[in-house]
NULUMRO-260729 format. One record per residue: x, y, z of N, C-alpha, C in turn. Coordinates in steps of 0.001 Angstrom, whole numbers, padded with zeros to 6 digits, always signed. Layout:
% NULUMRO-260729
XYZXYZXYZ
...
//
This chain:
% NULUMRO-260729
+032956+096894+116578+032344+095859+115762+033270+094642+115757
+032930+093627+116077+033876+092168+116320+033485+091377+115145
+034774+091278+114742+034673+090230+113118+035383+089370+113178
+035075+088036+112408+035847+087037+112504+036343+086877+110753
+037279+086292+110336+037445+086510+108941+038556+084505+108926
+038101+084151+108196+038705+082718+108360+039666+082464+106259
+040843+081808+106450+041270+081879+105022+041939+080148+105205
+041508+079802+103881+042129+078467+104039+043725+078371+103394
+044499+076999+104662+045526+076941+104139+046329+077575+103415
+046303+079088+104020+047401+080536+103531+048562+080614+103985
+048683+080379+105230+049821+080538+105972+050181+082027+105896
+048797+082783+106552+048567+084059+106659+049789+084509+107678
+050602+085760+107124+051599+086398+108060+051224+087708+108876
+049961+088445+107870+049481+089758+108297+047745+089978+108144
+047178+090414+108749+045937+090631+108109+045364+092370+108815
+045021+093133+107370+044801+094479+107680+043255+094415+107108
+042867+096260+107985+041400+095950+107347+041260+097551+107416
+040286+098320+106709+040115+099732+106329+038814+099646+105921
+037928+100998+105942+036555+101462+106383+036616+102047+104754
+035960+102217+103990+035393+102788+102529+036350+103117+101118
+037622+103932+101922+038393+103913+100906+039656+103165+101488
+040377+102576+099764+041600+101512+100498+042883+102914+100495
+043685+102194+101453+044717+103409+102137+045892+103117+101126
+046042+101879+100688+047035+100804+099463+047564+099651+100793
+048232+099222+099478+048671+097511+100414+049481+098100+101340
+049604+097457+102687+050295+097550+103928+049597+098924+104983
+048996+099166+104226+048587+100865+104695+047547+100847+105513
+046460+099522+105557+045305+099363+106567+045551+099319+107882
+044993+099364+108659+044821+098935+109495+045005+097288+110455
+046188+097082+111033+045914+095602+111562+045276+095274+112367
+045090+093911+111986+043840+093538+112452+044416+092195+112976
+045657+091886+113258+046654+090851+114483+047009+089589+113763
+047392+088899+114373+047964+087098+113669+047024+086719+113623
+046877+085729+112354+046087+084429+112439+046036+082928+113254
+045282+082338+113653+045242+080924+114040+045282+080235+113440
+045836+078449+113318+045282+077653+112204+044158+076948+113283
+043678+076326+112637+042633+075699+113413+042273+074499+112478
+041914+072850+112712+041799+071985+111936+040129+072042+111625
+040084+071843+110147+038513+071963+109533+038273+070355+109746
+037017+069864+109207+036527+068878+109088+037124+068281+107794
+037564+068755+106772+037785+068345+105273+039644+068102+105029
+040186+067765+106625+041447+067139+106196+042090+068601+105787
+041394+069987+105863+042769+070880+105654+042675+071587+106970
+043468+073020+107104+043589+073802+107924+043162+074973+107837
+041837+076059+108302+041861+077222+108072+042265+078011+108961
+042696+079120+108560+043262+079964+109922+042212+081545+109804
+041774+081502+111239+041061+082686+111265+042132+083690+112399
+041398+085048+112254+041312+085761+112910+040426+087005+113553
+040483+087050+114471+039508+087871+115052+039604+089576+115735
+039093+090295+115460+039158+091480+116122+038448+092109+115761
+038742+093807+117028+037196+094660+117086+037880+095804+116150
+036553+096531+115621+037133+097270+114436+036160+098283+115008
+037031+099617+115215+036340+100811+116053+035408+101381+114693
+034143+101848+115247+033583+102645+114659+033184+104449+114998
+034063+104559+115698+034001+105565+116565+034190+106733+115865
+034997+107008+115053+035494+107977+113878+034595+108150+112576
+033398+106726+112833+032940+107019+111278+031716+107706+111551
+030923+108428+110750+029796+109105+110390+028749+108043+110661
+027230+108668+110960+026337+107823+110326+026094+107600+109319
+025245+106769+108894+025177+106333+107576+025874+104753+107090
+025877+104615+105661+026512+103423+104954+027794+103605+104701
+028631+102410+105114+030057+102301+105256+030388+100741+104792
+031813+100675+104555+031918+099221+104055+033101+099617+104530
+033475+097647+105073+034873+097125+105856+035482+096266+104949
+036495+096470+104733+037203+096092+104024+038454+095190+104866
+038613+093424+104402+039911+092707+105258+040807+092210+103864
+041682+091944+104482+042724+091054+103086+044260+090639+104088
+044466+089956+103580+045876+089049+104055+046586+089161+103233
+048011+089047+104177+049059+088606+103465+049961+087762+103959
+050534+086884+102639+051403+085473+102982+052420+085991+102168
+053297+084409+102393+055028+084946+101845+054825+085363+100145
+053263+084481+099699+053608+084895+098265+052631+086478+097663
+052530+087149+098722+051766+087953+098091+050137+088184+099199
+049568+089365+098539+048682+089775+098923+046939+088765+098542
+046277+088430+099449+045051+087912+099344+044079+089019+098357
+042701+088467+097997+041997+089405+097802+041342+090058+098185
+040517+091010+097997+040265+091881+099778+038636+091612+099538
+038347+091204+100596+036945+090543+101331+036744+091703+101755
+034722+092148+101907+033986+093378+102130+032671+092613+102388
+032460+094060+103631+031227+094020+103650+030467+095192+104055
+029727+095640+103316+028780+096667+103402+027616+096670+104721
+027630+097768+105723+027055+097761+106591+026638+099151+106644
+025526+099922+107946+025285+101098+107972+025680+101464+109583
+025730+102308+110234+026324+102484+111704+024837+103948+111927
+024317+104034+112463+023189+104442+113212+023374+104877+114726
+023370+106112+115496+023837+106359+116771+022350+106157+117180
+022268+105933+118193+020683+105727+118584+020608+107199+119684
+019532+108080+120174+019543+109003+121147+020167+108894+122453
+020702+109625+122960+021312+109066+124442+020293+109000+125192
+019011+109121+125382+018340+108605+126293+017911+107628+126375
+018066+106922+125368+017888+104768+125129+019373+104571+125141
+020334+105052+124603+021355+104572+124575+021646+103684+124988
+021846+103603+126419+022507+103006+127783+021018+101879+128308
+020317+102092+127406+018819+100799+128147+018380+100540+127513
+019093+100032+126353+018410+099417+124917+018265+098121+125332
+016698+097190+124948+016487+095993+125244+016139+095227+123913
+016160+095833+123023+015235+095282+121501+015745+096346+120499
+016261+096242+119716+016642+096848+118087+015709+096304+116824
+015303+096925+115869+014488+096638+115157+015089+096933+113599
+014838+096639+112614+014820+097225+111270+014401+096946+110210
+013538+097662+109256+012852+097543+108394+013280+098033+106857
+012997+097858+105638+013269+098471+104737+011994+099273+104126
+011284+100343+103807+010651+101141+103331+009147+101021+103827
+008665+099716+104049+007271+099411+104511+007166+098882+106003
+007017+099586+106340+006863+099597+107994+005879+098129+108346
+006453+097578+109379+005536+096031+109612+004583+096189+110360
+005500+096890+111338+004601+097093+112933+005496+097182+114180
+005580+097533+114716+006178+097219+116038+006610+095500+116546
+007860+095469+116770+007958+093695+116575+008007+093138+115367
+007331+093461+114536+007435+092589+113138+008457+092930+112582
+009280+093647+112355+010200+093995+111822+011667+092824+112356
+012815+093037+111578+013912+092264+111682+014499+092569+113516
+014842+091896+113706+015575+091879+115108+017033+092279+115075
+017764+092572+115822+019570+093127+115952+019423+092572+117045
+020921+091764+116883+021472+091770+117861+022252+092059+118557
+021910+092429+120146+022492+093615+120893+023515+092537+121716
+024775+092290+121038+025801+091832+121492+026602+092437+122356
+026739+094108+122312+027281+095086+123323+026448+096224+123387
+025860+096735+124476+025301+097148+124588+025849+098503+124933
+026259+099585+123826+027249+100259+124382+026488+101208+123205
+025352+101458+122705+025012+102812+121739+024783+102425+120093
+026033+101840+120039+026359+101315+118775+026385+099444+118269
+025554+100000+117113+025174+098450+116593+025428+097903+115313
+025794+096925+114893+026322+096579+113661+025090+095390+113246
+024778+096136+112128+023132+095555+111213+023931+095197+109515
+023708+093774+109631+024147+093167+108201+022575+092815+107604
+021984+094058+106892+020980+093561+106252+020704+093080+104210
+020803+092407+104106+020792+091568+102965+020151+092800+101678
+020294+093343+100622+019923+094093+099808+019283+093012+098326
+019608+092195+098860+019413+091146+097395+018341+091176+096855
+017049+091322+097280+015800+090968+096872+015306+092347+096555
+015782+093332+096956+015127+094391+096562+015526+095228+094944
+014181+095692+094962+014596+096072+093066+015182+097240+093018
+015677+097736+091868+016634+098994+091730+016032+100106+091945
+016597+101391+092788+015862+102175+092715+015892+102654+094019
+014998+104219+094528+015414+104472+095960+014616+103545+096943
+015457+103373+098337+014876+102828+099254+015263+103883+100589
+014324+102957+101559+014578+103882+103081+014884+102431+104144
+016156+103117+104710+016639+102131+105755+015852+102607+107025
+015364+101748+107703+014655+102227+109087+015232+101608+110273
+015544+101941+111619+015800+101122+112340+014857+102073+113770
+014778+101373+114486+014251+101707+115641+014078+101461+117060
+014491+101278+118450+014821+100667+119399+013606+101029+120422
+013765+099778+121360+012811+099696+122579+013499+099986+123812
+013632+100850+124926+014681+100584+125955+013741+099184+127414
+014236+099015+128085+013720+097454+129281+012724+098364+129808
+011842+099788+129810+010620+099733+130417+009715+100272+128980
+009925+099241+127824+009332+099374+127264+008765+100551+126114
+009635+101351+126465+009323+103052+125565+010329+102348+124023
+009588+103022+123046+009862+103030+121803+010892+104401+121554
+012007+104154+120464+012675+105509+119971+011820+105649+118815
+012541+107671+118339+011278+107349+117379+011875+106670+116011
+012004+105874+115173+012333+105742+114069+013100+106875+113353
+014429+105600+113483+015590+106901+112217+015889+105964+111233
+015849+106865+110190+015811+106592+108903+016992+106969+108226
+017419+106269+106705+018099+106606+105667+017977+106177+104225
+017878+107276+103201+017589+107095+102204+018358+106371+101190
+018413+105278+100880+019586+105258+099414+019426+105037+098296
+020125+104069+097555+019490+103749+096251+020301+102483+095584
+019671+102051+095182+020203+100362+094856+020671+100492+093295
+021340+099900+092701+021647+100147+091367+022466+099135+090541
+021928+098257+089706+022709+096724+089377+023537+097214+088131
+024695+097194+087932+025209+098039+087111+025429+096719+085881
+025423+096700+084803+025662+095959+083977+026309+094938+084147
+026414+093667+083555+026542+092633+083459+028336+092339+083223
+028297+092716+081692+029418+093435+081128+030339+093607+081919
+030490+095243+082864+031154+095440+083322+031647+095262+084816
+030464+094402+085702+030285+094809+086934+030997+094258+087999
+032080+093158+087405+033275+092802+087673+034571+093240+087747
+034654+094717+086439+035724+094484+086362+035422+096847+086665
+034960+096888+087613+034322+098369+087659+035748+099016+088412
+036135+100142+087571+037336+100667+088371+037384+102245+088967
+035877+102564+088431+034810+104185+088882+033648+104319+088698
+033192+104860+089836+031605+105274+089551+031385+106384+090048
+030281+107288+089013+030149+108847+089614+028730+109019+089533
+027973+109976+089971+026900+110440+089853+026749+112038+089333
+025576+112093+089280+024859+113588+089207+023875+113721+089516
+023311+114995+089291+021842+115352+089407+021096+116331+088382
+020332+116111+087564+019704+116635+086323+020356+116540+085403
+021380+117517+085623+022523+117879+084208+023775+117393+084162
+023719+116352+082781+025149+115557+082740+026527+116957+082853
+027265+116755+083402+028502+117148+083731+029334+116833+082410
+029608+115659+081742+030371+115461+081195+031296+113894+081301
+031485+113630+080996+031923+111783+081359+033320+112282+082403
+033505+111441+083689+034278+111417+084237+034357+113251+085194
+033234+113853+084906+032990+115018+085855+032227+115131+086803
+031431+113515+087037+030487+113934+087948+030850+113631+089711
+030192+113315+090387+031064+113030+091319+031033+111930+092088
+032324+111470+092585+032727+110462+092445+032541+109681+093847
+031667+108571+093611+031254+107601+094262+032217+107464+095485
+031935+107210+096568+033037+107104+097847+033972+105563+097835
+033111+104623+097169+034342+103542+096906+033445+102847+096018
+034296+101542+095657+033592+100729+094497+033879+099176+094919
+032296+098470+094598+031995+097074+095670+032079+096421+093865
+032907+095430+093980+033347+094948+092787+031927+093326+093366
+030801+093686+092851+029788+092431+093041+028956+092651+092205
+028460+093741+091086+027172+093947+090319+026495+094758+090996
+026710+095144+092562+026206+095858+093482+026934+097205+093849
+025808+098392+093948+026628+099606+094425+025879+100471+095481
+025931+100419+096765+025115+101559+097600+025959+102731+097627
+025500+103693+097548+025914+104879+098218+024571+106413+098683
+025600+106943+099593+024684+108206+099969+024894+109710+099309
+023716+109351+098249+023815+110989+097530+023207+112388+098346
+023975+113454+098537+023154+114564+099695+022555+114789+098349
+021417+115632+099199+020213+116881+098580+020625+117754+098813
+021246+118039+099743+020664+119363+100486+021017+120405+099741
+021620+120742+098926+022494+121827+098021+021030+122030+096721
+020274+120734+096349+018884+120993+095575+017811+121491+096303
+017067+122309+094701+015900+123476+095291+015034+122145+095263
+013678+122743+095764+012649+122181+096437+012499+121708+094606
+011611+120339+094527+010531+120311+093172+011414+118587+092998
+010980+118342+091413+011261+117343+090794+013108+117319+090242
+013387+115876+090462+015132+116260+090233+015310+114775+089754
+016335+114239+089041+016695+113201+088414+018486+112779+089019
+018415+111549+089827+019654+110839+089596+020375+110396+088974
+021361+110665+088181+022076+110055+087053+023245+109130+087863
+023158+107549+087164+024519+107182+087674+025400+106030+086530
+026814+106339+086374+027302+105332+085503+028788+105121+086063
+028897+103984+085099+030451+103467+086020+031410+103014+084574
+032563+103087+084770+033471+102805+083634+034378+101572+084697
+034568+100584+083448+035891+099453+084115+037046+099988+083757
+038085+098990+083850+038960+099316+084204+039961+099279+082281
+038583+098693+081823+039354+098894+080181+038884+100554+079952
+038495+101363+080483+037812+102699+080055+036421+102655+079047
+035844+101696+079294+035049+101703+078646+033597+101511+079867
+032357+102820+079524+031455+103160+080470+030162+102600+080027
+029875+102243+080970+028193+101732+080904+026975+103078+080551
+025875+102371+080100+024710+103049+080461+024648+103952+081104
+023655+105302+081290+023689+105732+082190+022446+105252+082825
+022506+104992+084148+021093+104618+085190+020656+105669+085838
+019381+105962+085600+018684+107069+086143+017285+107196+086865
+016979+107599+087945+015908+107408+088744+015333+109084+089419
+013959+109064+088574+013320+110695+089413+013161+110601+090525
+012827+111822+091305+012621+111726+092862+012294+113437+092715
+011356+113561+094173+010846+114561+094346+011492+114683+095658
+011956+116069+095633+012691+116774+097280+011829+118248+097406
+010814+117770+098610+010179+118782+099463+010399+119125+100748
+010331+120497+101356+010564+120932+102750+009409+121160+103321
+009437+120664+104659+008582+121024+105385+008110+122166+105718
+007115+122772+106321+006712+123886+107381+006981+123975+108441
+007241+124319+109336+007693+124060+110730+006359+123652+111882
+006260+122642+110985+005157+122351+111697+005207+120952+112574
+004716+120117+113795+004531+119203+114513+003672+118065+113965
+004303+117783+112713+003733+116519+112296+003828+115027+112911
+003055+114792+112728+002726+112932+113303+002305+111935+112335
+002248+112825+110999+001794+111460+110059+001828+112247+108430
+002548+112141+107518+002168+112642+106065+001939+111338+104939
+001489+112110+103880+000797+110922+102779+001196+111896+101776
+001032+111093+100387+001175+111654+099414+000042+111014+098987
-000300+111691+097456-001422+110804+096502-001347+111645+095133
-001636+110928+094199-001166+111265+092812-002648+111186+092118
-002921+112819+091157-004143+112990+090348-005244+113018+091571
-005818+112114+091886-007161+111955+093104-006917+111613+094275
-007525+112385+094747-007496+112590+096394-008052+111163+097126
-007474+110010+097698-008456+109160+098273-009168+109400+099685
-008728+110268+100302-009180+110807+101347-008043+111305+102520
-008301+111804+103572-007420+111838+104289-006782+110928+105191
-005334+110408+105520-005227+109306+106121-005044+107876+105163
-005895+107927+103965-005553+107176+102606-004466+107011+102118
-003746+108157+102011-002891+108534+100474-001480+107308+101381
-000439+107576+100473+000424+106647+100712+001194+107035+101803
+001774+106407+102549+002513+107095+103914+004069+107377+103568
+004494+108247+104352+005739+108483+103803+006617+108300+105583
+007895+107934+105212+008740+107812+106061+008932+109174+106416
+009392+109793+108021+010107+111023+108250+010372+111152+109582
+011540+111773+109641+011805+111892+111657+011372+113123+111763
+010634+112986+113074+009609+113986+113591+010497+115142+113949
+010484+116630+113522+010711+117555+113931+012164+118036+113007
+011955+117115+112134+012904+117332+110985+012223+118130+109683
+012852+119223+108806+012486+120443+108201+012417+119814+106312
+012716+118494+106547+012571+118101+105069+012241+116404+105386
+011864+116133+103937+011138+114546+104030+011897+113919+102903
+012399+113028+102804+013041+111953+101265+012499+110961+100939
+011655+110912+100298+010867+109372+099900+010681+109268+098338
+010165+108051+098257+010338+107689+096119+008420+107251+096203
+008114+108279+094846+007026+107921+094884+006876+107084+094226
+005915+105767+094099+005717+104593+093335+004511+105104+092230
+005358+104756+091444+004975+105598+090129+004115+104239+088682
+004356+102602+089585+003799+101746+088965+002266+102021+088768
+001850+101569+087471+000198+101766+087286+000139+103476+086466
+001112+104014+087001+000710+105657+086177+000716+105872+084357
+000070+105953+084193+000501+106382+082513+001009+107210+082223
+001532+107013+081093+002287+108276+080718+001432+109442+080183
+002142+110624+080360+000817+111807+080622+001409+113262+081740
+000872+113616+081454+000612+114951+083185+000158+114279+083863
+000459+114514+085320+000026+114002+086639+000656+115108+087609
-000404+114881+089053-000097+116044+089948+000364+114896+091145
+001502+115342+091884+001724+114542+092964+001198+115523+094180
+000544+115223+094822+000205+115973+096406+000712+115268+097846
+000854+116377+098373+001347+115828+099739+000906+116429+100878
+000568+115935+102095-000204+116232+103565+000407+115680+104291
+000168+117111+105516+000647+116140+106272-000630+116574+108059
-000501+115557+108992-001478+115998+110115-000633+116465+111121
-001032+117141+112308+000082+117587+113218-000448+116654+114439
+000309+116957+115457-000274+116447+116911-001578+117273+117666
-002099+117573+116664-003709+118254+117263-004907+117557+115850
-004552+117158+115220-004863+116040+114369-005417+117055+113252
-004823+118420+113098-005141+119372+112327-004380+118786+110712
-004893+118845+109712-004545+118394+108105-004044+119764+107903
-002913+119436+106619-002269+120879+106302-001741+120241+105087
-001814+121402+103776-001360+120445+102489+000088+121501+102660
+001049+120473+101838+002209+120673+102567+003270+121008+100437
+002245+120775+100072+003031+120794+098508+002252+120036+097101
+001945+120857+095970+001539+120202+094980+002839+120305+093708
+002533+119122+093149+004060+119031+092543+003042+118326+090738
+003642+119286+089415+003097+118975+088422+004369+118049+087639
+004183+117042+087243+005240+116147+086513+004455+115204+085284
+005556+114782+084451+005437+114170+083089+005899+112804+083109
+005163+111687+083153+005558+110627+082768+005505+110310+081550
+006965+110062+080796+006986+109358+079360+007382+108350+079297
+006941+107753+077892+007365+106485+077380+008546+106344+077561
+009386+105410+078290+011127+105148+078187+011056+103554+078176
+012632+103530+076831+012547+102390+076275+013583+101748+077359
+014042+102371+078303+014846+101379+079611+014189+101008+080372
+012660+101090+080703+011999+100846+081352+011836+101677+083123
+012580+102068+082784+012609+103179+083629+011902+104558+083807
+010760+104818+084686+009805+106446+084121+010441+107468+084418
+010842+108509+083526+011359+110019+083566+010107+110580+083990
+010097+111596+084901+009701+113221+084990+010594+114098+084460
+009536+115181+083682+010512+116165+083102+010383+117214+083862
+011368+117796+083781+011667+119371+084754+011069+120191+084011
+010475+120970+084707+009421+121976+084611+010489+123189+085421
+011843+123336+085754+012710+124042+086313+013095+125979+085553
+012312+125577+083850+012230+126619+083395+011508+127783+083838
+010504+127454+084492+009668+128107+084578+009688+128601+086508
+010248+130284+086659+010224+130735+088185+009633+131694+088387
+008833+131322+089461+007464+131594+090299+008390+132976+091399
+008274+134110+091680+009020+135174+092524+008379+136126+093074
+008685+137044+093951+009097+136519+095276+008068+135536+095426
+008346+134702+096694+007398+133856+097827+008098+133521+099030
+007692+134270+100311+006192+134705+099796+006233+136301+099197
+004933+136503+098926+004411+137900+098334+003475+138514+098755
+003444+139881+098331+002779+140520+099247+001940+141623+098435
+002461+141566+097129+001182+142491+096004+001399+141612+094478
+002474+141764+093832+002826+141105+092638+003932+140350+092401
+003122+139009+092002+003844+137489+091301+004536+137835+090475
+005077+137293+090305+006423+137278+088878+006579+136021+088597
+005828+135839+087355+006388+134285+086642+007167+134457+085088
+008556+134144+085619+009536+134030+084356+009185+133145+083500
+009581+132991+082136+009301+132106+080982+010647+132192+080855
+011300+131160+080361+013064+130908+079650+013040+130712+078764
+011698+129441+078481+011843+128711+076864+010438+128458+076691
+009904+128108+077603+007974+127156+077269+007076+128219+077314
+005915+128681+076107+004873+129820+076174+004192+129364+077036
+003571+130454+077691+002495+130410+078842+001206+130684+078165
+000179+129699+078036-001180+129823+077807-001790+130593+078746
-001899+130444+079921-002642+131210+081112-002414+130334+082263
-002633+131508+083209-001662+131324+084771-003934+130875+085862
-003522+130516+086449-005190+129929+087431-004251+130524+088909
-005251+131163+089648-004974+131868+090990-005922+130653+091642
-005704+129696+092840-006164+128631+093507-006186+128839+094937
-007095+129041+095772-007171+129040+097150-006751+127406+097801
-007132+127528+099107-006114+126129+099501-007428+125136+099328
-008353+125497+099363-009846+124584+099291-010004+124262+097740
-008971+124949+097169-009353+124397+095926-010252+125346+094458
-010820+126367+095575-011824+127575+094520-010639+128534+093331
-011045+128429+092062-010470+129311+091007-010801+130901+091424
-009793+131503+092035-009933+133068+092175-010088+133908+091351
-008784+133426+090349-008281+134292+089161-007746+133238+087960
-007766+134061+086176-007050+133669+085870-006624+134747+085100
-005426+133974+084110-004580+135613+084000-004105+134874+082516
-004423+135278+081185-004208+134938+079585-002735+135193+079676
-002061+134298+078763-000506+134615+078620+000123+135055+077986
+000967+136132+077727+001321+137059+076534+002592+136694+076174
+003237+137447+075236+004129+137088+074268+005491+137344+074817
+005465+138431+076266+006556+138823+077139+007217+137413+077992
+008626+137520+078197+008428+136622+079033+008914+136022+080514
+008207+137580+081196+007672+137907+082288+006161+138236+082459
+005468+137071+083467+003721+137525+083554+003636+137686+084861
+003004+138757+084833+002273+139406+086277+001070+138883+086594
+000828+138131+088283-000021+138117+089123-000235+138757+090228
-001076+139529+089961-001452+140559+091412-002217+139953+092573
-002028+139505+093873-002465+139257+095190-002526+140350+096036
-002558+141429+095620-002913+142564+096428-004067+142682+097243
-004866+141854+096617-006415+142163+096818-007017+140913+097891
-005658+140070+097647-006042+138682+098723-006132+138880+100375
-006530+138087+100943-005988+138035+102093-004442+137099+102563
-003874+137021+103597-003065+136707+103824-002867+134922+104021
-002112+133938+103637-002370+132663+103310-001982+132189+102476
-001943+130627+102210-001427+129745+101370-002534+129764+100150
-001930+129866+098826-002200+129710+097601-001798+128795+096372
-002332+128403+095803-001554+127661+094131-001761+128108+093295
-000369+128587+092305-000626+129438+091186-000412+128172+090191
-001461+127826+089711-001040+126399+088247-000891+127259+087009
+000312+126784+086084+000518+127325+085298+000205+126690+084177
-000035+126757+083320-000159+125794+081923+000374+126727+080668
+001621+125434+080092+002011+125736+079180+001527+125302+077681
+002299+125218+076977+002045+124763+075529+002640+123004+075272
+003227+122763+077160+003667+121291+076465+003036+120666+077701
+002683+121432+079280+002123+120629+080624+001420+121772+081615
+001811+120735+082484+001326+122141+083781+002324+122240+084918
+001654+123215+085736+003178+123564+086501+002523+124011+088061
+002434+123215+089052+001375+123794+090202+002273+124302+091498
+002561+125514+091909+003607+126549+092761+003345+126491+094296
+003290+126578+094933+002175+126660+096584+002874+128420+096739
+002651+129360+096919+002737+130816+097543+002239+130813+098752
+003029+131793+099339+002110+132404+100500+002678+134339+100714
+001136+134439+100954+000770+135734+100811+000642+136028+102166
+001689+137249+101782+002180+137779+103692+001000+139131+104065
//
């Protein structure tokens, strides 16, 4: 990656530079002498230039970090947040066009352009985050090689987050979680901190069960004193091993097939990450559904998901976890087992995939309830549960 970094009238002696976390003063990386060079405004700035390997770093979002030093001391350290993306080795080497989008796909061409300054695999994309509102997004990028073949679209999930006003200058940690607060200063800890009001980072899933899950994130300055906590739901579902070419989601009513909202995903990958847009919903029960088609243009429902939108005075919509309540074995092969922890069970609905009521089953005072599929045939099912505060919709399959 070739950077140029320019400082006025410093009488720069050193200039170092380091990838996410700082190593301490003198400890970066150099990055060679400066030039002076005469400006237009009667002073002198002195730049310098060099390539900064990316060879060691991961995919994903990364930030470069430069700063100088003169006889009186250390500069302040200049950043910039970027993402590094390997493209497949079979475009690699015949990339003619780079593309990238943020969450809403344009079209082919419509999307932002890169420029392919070296054409060597690897590309450095400075895309602007400013305009977009808080909350998850999907980075897309995608390449053309010179006879015209498309890669397929790779993606990354993150999440944008404007941290208070207050503090967002003077931020000296930031941590996250997922559902359950940890405890102040237990959660875990952000990979570095962009002193602008601005914070990207990449939270994994992969360690969360399938269903509804909540991001928690807050940051303390450097007086020890912590902000808000900022929090955003999200739904994490796995695929089937199936040859999809296109999935949708749609919330409460079905608009048809091919309708529902499209979701980002790389083909032949076993899980999907997307944020459902939850504007217009009331607060209430609601069912989120998801489909997806394969390359024989066969439809397959792929997950029904039951969640709670409430009133929140941050303006922000919670789903509540419905996590109390476990659905066992699945698949199954004579009798369901649905645990109760804390919420009474009114009665359990046995659902074929078309939608027909098989069974239902009254809820008793135990709190373990039995559903028998003995009698089924073999196939995908929904056991909806309804409690005394929502509902709760499972997908099974009966071996």
């Amino acid at each position: 990656m070739l950077c140029t970094v320019s400082f006025v009238h410093a009488q720069v002696q050193r200039v170092e530079y380091f990838f996410d976390t700082d190593p301490g003063y003198g400890n970066g990386i150099d990055a060679g002498t400066a030039t002076a060079l005469p400006s237009s405004l009667d002073r002198f700035y002195e730049t310098v230039t060099f390539n900064a390997s990316l060879e060691t770093l991961s995919d994903g979002f990364h930030t470069l970090f430069v700063r100088a030093e003169n006889s009186k001391g250390w500069s302040q350290t200049q950043f910039r947040p970027f993402v590094k993306t390997t493209l497949p080795k079979e475009l690699s080497n015949e990339v003619a066009y780079i593309e990238y989008f943020i969450d809403a796909d344009p079209g082919y061409h419509n999307a932002k352009p890169i420029d392919l300054a070296a054409n060597t695999g690897t590309y450095t994309i400075n895309a602007p985050l400013d305009l977009l509102s808080d909350g998850f997004h999907t980075f897309c990028v995608r390449a053309q090689n010179k006879y015209g073949k498309w890669s397929q679209v790779m993606y990354r999930s993150f999440v944008k987050a404007t941290l208070p006003k207050e503090i967002s200058h003077e931020i000296a940690y930031v941590e996250y979680f997922f559902d359950t607060d940890p405890g102040y200063g237990k959660g875990v800890v952000a990979d570095s901190v962009i002193n602008t009001g601005m914070y990207y980072m990449d939270a994994p899933v992969e360690t969360l069960m399938e269903g509804f899950h909540t991001l928690y994130v807050r940051a303390q300055n450097k007086y020890g004193k912590w902000s808000q906590v900022m929090h955003r739901s999200f739904v994490k579902t796995e695929l089937a091993p199936s040859e999809y070419v296109y999935i949708e989601y749609f919330i409460d009513t079905d608009p048809g097939r091919a309708k529902g909202a499209s979701v980002p995903f790389t083909k032949g990958s076993m899980e999907i990450d997307f944020t459902a847009v939850l504007t217009g919903i009331e607060a209430g029960n609601h069912l989120l559904s998801i489909r997806g088609e394969n390359k024989n243009h066969e439809w397959m429902d792929m997950g029904t998901h039951a969640f709670t939108v409430l009133n929140d005075t941050t303006g922000i919509d919670q789903i509540e976890d419905l996590s109390v309540l476990v659905v066992y074995p699945n698949p199954v092969s004579d009798l369901l087992f649905i645990k109760n922890e804390s919420l009474r069970i009114d009665y359990v609905e046995l659902i074929d995939i078309n939608g027909n009521l098989l069974k239902t089953v009254m809820g008793k005072n135990n709190s373990i309830l039995q559903l028998s599929l003995a009698d089924k045939p073999t196939g995908v099912y929904l056991v909806r549960i309804y409690t005394n505060k929502q509902t709760k919709t499972v997908k099974v399959i009966k071996q």
